[in-house]
DOLOZA-892299 format. One line per field, with one value per residue (C-alpha): residue number from 1; residue in three letters; x negated, y negated, z negated. Coordinates in Angstrom, 2 decimals, decimal comma. Each point is the difference from the previous one (the first is absolute). Example, Ala and Ser with C-alpha at 12.3 -4.5 7.8 and 13.67 -1.06 7.14 Angstrom:
num: [1_2] .
residu: [Ala_Ser] .
c1: [-12,30_-1,37] .
c2: [4,50_-3,44] .
c3: [-7,80_0,66] .
END
This chain:
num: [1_2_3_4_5_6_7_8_9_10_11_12_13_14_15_16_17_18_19_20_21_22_23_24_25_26_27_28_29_30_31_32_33_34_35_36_37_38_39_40_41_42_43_44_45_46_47_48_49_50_51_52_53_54_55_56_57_58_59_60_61_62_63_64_65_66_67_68_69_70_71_72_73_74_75_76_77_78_79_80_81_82_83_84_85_86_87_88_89_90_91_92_93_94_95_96_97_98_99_100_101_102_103_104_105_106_107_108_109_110_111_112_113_114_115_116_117_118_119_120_121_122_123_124_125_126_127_128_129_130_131_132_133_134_135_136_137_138_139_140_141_142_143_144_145_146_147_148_149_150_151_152_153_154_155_156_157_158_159_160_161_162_163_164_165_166_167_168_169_170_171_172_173_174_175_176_177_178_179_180_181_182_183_184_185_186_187_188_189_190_191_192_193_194_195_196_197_198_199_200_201_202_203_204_205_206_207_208_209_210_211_212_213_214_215_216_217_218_219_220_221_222_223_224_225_226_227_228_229_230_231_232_233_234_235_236_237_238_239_240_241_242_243_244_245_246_247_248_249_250_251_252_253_254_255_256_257_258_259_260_261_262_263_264_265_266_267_268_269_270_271_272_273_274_275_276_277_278_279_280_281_282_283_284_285_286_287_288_289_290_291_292_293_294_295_296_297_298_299_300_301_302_303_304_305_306_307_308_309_310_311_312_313_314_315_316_317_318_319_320_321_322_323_324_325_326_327_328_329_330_331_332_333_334_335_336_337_338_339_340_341_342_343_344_345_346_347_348_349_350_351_352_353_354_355_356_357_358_359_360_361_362_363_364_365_366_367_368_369_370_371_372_373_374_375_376_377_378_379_380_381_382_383_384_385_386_387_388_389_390_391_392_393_394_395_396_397_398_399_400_401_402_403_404_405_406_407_408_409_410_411_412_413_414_415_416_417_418_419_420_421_422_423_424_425_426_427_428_429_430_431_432_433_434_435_436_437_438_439_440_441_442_443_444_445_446_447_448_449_450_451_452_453_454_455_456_457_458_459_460_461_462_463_464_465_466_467_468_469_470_471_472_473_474_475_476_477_478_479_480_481_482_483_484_485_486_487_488_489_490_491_492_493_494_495_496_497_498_499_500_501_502_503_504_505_506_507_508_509_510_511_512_513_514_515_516_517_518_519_520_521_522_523_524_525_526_527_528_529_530_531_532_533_534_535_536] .
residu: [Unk_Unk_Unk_Unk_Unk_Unk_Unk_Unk_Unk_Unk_Unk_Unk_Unk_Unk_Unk_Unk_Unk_Unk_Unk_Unk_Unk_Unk_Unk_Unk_Unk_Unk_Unk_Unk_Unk_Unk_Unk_Unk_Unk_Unk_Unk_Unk_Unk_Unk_Unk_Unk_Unk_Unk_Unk_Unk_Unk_Unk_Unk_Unk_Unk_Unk_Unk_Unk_Unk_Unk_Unk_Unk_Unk_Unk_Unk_Unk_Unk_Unk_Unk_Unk_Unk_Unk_Unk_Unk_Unk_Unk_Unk_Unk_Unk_Unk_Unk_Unk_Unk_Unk_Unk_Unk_Unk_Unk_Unk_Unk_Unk_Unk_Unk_Unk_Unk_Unk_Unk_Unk_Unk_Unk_Unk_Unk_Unk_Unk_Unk_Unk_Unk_Unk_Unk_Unk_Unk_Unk_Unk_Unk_Unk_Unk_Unk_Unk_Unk_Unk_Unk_Unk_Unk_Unk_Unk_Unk_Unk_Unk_Unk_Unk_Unk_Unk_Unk_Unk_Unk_Unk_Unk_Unk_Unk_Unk_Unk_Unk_Unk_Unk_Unk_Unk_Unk_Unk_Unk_Unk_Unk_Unk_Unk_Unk_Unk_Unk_Unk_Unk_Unk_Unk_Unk_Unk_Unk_Unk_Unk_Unk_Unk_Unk_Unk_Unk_Unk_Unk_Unk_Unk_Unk_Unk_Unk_Unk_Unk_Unk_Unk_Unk_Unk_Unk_Unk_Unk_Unk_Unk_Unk_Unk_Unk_Unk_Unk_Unk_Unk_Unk_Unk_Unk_Unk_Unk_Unk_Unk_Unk_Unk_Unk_Unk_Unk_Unk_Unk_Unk_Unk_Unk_Unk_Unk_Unk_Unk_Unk_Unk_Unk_Unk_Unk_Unk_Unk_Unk_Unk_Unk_Unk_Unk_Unk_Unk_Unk_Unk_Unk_Unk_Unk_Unk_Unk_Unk_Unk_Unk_Unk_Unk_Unk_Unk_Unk_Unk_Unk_Unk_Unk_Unk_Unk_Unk_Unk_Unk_Unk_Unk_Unk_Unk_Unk_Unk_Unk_Unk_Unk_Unk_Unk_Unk_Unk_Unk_Unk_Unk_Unk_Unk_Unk_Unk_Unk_Unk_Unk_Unk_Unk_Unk_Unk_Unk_Unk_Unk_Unk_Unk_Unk_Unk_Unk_Unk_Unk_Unk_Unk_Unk_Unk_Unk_Unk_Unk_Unk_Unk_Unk_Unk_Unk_Unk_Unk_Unk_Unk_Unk_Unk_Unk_Unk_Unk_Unk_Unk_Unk_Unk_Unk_Unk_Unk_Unk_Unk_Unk_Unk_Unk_Unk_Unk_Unk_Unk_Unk_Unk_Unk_Unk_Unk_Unk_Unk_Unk_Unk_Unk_Unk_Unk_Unk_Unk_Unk_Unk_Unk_Unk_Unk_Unk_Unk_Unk_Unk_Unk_Unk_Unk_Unk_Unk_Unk_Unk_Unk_Unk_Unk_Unk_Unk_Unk_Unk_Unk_Unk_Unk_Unk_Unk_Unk_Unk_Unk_Unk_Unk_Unk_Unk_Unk_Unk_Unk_Unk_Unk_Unk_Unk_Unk_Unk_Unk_Unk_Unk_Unk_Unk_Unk_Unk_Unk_Unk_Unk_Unk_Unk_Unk_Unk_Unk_Unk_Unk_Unk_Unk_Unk_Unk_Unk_Unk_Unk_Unk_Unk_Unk_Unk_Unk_Unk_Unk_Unk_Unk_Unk_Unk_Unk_Unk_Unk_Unk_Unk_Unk_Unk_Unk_Unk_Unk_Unk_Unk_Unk_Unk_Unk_Unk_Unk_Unk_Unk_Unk_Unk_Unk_Unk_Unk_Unk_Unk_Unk_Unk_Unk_Unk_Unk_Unk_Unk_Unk_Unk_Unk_Unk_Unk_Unk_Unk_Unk_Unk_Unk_Unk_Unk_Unk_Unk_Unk_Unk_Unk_Unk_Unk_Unk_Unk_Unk_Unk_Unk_Unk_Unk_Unk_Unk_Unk_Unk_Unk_Unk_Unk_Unk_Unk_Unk_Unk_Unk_Unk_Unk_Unk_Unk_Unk_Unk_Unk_Unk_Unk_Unk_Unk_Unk_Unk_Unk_Unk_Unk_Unk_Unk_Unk_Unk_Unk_Unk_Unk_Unk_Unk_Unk_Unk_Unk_Unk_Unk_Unk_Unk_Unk_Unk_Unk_Unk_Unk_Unk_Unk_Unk_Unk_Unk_Unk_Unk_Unk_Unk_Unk_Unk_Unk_Unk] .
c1: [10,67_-1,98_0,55_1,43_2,59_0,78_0,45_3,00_1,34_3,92_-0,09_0,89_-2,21_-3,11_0,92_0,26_-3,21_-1,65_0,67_-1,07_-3,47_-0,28_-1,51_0,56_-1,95_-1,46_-3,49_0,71_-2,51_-1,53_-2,18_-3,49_1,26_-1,48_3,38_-1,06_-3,07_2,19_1,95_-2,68_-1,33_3,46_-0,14_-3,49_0,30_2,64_-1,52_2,02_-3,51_-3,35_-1,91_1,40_0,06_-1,10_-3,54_-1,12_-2,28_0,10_-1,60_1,53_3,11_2,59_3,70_2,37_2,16_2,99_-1,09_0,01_0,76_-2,73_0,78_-0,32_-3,09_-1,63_1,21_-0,24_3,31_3,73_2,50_2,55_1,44_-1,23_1,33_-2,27_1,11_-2,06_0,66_-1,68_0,77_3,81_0,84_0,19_-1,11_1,47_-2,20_0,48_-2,48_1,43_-1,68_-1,67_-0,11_3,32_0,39_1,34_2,04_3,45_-2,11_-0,74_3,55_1,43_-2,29_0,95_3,40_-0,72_-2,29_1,04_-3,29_-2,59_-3,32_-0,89_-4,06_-1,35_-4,02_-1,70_-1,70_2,83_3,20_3,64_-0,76_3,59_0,11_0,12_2,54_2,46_0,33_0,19_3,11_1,51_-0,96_1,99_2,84_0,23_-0,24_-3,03_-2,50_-3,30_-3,65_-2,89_-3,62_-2,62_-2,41_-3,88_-0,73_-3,90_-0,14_-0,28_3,29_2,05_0,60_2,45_2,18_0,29_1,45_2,21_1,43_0,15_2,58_2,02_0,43_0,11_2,56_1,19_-0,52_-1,45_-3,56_-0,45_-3,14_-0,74_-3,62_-2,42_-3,45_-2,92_-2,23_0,45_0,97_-3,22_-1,27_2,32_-0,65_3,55_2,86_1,69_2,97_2,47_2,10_-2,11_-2,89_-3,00_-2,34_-0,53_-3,20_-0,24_-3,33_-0,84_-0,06_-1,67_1,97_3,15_0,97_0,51_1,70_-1,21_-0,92_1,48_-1,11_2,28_-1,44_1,77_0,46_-2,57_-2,19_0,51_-1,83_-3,20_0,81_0,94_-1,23_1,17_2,04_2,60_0,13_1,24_2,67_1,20_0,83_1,60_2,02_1,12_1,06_2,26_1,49_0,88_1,34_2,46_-1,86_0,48_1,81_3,46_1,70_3,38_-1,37_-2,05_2,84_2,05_-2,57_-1,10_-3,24_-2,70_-2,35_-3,62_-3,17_-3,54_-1,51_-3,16_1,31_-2,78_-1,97_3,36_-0,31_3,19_2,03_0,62_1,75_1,93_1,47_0,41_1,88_2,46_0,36_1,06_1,47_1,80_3,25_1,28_2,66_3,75_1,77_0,97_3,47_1,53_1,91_3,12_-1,87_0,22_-2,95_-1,20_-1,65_-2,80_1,61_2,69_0,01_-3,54_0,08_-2,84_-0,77_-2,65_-2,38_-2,58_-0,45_-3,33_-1,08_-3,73_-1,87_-0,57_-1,56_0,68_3,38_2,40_2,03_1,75_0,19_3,08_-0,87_2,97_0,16_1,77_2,44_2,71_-0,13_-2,26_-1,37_-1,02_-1,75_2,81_2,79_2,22_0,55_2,87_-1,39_2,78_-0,88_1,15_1,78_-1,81_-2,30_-4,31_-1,64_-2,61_-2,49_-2,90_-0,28_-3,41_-1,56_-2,59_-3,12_-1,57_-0,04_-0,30_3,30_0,93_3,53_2,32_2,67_1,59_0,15_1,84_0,95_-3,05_-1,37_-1,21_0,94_-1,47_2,67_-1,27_1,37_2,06_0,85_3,66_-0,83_-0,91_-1,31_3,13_1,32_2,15_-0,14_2,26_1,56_3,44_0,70_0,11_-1,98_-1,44_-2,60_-0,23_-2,20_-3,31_0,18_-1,83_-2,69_0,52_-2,85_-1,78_-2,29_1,72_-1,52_0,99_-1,46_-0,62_-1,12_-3,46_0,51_3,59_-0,41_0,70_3,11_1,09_-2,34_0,08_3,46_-0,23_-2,70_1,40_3,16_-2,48_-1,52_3,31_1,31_-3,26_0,57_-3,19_1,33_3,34_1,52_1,97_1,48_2,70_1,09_-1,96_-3,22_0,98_-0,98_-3,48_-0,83_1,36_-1,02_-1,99_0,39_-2,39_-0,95_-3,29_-2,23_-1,75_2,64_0,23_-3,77_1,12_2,81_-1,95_-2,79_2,29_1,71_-3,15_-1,74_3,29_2,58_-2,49_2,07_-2,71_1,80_-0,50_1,36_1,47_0,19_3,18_0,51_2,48_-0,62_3,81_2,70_2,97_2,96_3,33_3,87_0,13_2,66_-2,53_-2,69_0,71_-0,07_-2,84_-1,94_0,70_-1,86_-3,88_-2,61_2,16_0,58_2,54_-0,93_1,50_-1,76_0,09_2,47_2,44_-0,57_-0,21_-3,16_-0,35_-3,93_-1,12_-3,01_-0,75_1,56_0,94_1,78_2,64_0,19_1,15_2,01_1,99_0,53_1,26_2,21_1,41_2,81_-2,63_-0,85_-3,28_-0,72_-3,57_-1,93_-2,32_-2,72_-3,51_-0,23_2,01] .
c2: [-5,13_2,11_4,39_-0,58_-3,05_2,54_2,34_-1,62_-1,79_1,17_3,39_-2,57_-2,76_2,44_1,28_-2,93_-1,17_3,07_-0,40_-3,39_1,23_2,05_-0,93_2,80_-0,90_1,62_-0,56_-0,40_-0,10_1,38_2,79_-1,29_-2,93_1,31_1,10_2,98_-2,06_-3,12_2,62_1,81_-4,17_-0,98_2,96_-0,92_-2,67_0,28_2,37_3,34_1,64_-0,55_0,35_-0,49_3,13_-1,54_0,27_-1,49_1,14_3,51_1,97_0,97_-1,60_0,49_0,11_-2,50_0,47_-0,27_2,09_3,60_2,34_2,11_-2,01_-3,22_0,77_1,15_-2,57_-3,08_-1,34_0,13_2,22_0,63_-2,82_0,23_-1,95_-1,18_-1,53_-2,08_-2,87_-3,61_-2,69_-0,03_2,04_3,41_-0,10_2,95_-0,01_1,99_0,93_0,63_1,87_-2,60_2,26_-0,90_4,01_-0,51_-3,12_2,22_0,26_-3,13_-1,07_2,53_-1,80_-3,78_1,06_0,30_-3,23_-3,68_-1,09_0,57_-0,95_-0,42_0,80_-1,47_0,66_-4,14_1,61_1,37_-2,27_1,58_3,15_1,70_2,55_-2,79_-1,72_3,22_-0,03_-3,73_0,79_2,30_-1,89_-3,52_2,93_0,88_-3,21_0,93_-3,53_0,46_-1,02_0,22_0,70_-0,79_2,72_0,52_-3,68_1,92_1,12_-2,40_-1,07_-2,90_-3,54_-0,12_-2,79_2,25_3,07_-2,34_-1,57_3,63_1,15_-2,73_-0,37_4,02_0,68_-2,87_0,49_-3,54_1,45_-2,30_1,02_0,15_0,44_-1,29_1,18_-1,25_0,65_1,69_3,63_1,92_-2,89_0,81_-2,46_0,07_-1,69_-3,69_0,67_-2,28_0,12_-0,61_-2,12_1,78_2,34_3,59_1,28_4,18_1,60_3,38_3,76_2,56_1,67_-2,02_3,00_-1,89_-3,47_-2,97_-2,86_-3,03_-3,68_-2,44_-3,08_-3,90_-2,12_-2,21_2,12_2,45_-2,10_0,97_3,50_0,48_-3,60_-0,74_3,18_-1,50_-2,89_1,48_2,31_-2,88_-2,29_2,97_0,78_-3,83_0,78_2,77_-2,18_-2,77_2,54_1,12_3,57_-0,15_2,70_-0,35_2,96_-0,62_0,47_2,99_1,81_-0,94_1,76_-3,24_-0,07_1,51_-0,36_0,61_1,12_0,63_3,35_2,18_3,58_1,85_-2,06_-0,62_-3,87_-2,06_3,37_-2,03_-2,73_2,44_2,08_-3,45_-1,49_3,58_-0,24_-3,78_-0,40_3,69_0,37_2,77_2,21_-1,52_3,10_1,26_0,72_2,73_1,37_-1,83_-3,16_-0,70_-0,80_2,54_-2,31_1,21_0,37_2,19_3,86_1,85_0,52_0,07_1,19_2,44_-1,38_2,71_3,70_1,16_4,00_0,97_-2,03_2,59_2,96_1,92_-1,15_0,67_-2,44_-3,19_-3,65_-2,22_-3,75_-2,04_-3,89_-0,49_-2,46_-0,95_1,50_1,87_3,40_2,60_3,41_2,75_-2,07_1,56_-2,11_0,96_0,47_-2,07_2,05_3,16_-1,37_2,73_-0,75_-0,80_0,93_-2,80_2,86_-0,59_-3,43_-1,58_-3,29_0,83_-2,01_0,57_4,40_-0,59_0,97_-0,57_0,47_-2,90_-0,40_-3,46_-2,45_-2,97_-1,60_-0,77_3,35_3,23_2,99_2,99_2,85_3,63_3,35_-2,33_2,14_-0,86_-3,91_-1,57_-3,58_-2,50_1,80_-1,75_1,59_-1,47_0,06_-0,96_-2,76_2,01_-2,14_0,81_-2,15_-0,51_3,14_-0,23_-0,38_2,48_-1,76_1,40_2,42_-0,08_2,99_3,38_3,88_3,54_1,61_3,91_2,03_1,15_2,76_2,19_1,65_-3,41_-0,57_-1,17_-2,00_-1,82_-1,01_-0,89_-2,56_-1,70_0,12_-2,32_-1,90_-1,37_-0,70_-2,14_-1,20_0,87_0,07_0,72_3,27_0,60_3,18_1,76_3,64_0,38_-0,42_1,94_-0,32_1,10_-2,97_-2,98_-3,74_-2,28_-3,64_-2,95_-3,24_0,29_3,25_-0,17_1,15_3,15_0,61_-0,77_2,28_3,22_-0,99_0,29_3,19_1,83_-1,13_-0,75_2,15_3,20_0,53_-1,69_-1,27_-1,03_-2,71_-0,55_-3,74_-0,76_-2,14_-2,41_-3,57_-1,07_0,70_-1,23_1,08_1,76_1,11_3,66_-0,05_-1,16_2,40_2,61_-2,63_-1,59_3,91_0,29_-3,01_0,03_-1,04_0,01_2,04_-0,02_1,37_-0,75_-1,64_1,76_-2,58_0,74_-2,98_1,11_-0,99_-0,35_-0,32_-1,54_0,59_-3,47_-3,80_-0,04_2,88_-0,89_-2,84_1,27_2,60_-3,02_-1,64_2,79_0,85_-3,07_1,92_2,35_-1,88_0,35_-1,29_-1,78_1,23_-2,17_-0,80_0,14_-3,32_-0,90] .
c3: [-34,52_-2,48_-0,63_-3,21_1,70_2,75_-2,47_-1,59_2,58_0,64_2,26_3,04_-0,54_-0,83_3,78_1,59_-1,72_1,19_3,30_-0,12_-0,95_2,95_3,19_2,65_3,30_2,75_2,46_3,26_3,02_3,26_-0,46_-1,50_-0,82_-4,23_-0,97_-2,56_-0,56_-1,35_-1,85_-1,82_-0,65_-1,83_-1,99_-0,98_-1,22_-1,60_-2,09_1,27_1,31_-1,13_3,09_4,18_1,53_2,99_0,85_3,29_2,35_1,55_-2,20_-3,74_0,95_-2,30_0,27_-1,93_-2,53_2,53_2,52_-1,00_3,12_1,76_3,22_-1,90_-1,90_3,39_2,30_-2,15_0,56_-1,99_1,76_-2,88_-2,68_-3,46_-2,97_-2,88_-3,18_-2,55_-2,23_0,69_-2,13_-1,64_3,38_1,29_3,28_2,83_2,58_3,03_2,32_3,66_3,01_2,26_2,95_2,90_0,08_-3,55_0,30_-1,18_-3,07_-0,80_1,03_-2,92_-2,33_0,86_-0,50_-4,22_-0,08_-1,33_2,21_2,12_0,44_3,19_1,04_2,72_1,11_-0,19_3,34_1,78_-1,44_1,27_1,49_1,40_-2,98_-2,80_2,79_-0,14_-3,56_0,18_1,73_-2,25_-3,07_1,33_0,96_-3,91_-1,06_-1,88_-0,99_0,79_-1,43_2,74_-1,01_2,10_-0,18_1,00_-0,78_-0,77_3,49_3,50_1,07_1,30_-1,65_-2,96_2,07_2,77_-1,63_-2,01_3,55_0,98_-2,36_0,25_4,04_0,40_-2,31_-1,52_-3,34_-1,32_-2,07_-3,49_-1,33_-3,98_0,13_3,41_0,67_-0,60_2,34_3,61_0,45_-0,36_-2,85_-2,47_-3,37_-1,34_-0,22_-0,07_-2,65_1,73_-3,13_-2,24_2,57_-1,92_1,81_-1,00_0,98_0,52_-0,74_2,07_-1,87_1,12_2,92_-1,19_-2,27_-2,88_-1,02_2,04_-3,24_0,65_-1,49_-0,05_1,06_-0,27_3,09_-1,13_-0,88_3,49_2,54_-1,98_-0,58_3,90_2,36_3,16_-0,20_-2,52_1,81_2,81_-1,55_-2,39_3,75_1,26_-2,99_0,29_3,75_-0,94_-2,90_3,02_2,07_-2,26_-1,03_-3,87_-1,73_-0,57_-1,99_2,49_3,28_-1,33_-1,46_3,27_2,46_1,51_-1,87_-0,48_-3,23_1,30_-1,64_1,20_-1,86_0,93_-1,34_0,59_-2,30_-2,29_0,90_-0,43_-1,45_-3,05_1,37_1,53_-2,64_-1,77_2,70_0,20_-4,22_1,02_3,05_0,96_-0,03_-3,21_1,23_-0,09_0,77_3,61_2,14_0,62_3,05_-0,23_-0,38_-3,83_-2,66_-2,42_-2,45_-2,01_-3,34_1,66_-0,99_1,21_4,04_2,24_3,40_1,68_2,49_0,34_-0,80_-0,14_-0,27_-0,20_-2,42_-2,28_1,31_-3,30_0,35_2,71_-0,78_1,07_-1,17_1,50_-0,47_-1,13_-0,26_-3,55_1,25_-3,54_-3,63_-2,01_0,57_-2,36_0,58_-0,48_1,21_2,72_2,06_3,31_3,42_2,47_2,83_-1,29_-3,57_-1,45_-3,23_0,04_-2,89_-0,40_-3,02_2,15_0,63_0,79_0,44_2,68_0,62_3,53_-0,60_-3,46_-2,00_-3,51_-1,93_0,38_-2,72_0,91_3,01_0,28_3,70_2,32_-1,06_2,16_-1,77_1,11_-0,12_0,40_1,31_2,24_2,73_0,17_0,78_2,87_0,96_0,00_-3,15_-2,40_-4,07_-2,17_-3,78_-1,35_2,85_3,47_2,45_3,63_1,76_3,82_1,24_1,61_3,58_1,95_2,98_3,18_1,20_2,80_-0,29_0,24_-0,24_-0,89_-2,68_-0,34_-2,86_0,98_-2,13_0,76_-3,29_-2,18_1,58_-3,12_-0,99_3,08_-0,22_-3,69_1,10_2,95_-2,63_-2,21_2,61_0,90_-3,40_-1,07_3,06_1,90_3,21_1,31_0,75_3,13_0,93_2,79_0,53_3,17_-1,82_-3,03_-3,68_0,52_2,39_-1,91_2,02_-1,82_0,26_-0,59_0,39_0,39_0,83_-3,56_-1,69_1,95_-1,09_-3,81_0,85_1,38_-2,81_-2,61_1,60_-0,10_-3,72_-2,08_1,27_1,78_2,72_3,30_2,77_3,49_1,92_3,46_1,07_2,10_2,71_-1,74_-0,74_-1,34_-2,22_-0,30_-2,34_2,30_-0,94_0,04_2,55_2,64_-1,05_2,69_2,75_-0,98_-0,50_3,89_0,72_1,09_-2,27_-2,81_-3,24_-2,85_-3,21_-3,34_-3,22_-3,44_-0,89_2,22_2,20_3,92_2,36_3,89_0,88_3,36_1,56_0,33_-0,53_3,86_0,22_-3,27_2,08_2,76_-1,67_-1,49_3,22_1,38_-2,54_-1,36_-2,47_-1,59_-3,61_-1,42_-3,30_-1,14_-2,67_-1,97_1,76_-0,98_-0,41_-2,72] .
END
């Protein structure tokens, strides 16, 4: 549908046309697997940035467009979500970039919570490594169809067959591929279009910084362009087809199958095919349910929900961005919309669209969409904002840590300061906050799980907030949730603490998995509750 159609479609039928435009998504993988690198790739070519901001080798490296914290920048590796928006084709495409690293996997559960699909990144050397299996896991848990992309098809690695048989027997998600290499991994010539049955042959840029050119070769023509190599992919290609590996949209949409594509994204190889195959294949948004169970379509009244807040990415401005899935309606900049939590009223005047750090002014988004609220200090991850209709969508679980330390001001004299930022750790959702009266205000718990969010966590203490803090690891390994009435006993027992979340909700630790054990064998009528665990 062309602007000007949109334009005068009925207020309804321009939404739901909208939202069938959009094509919200998120990269999933293990660490290294070339998430940000396959990000910065689909934005690349599809014309959003002129140049990839990643630069291989060592020296002069340079940081991508979606990964924009100190940490990041040094380290070379995502540990916060970014969304990035750009148009491709007749679509709008959300893309959201995840944290690869297990320490962050509460993260990157938050995200997959406001995605229609995932694509799932596996390394051609490596295939399933237990990272891309965990959010696997959580993915089939959502219900949440999945494309896989075969990655570092430039570099040494195992045989196509192999990974495919992989997939399939590890998690049982049956692996259709769209395009099949040809050529082994480290010989990367292109691609047999199993749609189509023509080869497109890739030609190497310098450094893989800009646009891989493609020539699209016929099948008749392909055995001159590539020998023995197309021969070989075309007879595997035919083995798949008699095995029953041919895309079907059913299966794919039902979590039983997985499209699959072969891509170099270091040298932007194959990232066409994919942002074809998401304009063509992902599922638009179709609205989501709420607490009680029942739809909110997409041409309902505006509601959305918050998945992330974010604080820091403007040095000159100590501010903060809440990310919130637009889930039904259409939103305009100035609307008030009602916060369910509290019933009390947003103001949406400083709405942004945000790309990677970059920020401009949004004034409309339709379902699928990020919107970047700012000065959100009153929401929280799991958020529901609302007009007209009231609506509330199921809250954001939190995982259940397994890494646990105090944290002191280093400095007495910013008391204050101190408290305000563990205040906005917890609310972004950083770590979790745990406190009791025996330790006292000033030496709040903080829960994790995984140690690298306590370094993001004293980082961010000392450069964002100024108020340096030091850490004191504690010997706890479990947590599990406990009635109030039982928190005295349970105080007097050894190796065990109960300290209370921000929320309210009420923690025992144990020092290890043996001893909750044998506290529960011992003391059958005590309840513990299960948080959600790491996982997914």
């Amino acid at each position: 549908m062309t602007e000007n159609a949109l334009a005068a479609a009925p207020p309804a039928g321009r939404i739901s046309a909208e939202a069938g435009r959009r094509r919200t998504f998120a990269v999933i993988s293990h660490p290294d697997a070339g998430k940000s690198t396959l990000t910065e790739a689909l934005a690349l070519h599809a014309r959003a940035i002129t140049e990839a901001g990643a630069v291989h080798g060592k020296a002069g490296r340079r940081s991508t467009v979606s990964d924009w914290m100190d940490m990041e920048k040094a380290r070379g590796i995502s540990i916060t979500s970014t969304a990035l928006q750009f148009p491709y084709r007749e679509c709008v495409i959300n893309l959201l970039d995840t944290p690869g690293h297990a320490d962050f996997s509460e993260d990157t559960y938050r995200v997959l919570t406001a995605v229609d699909c995932a694509v799932m990144l596996i390394d051609a050397a490596k295939g399933l490594e237990p990272q891309t299996l965990k959010l696997f896991q959580v993915c089939k848990h959502r219900g949440i169809p999945i494309i896989t992309v075969i990655n570092k098809w430039d570099r040494p690695g195992r045989h196509a067959l192999e990974l495919i048989d992989e997939i399939q027997s590890r998690i049982g998600l049956r692996p259709t591929p769209l395009t099949w290499p040809v050529g082994i991994a480290g010989d990367f010539k292109g691609v047999l279009d199993r749609r189509t049955g023509g080869f497109i042959r890739f030609t190497r840029t310098a450094g893989g910084a800009t646009a891989a050119p493609e020539e699209h070769i016929a099948a008749a023509d392909a055995f001159a362009a590539a020998g023995v190599d197309w021969e070989t992919a075309v007879e595997e290609s035919e083995l798949l087809s008699m095995d029953g590996s041919d895309y079907d949209r059913s299966t794919f949409l039902g979590g039983e199958s997985t499209p699959t594509l072969f891509t170099s994204a270091a040298l932007n190889f194959g990232v066409n095919q994919l942002l074809d195959v998401l304009a063509e294949l992902a599922p638009a948004p179709s609205g989501a349910a709420s607490v009680d169970g029942a739809l909110r379509e997409v041409e309902s009244p505006f509601s959305a929900f918050v998945f992330k807040v974010q604080a820091g990415m403007d040095s000159s401005h100590r501010d903060r961005i809440a990310y919130a899935r637009v889930v039904s309606g259409t939103f305009e900049r100035g609307d008030v919309l009602t916060h369910a939590a509290t019933g009390k009223p947003f103001v949406t005047k400083y709405a942004q669209s945000v790309f990677g750090q970059q920020r401009a002014t949004l004034d409309t988004a339709w379902p699928g969409d990020v919107i970047g609220l700012a000065n959100a200090a009153a929401l929280r991850p799991g958020d529901t904002l609302y007009v007209d209709v009231p609506v509330q969508y199921p809250p954001i679980p939190s995982f259940s840590p397994e890494h646990f330390a105090v944290a002191r001001g280093a400095d007495p004299s910013k008391h204050k300061q101190f408290r305000r930022g563990i205040e906005q750790l917890e609310q972004e959702g950083v770590v979790q906050v745990l406190r009791s009266d025996r330790r006292g205000e000033q030496a709040p718990v903080l829960a994790a799980v995984g140690p690298m969010q306590f370094e993001v966590a004293t980082h961010r203490m000392a450069t964002e907030i100024g108020a340096p803090i030091s850490l004191e690891s504690l010997p706890y390994q479990v947590a599990r949730v406990v009635d109030p009435a039982d928190a005295e006993f349970m105080n007097r027992q050894v190796s065990a603490e109960v300290l209370t979340r921000t929320d309210g909700v009420m923690l025992v630790l144990f020092s290890t998995p043996w001893r909750l054990e044998g506290f529960q064998r011992d003391n059958p009528d005590v309840k513990l509750g299960s948080l959600v665990a790491a996982e997914g």
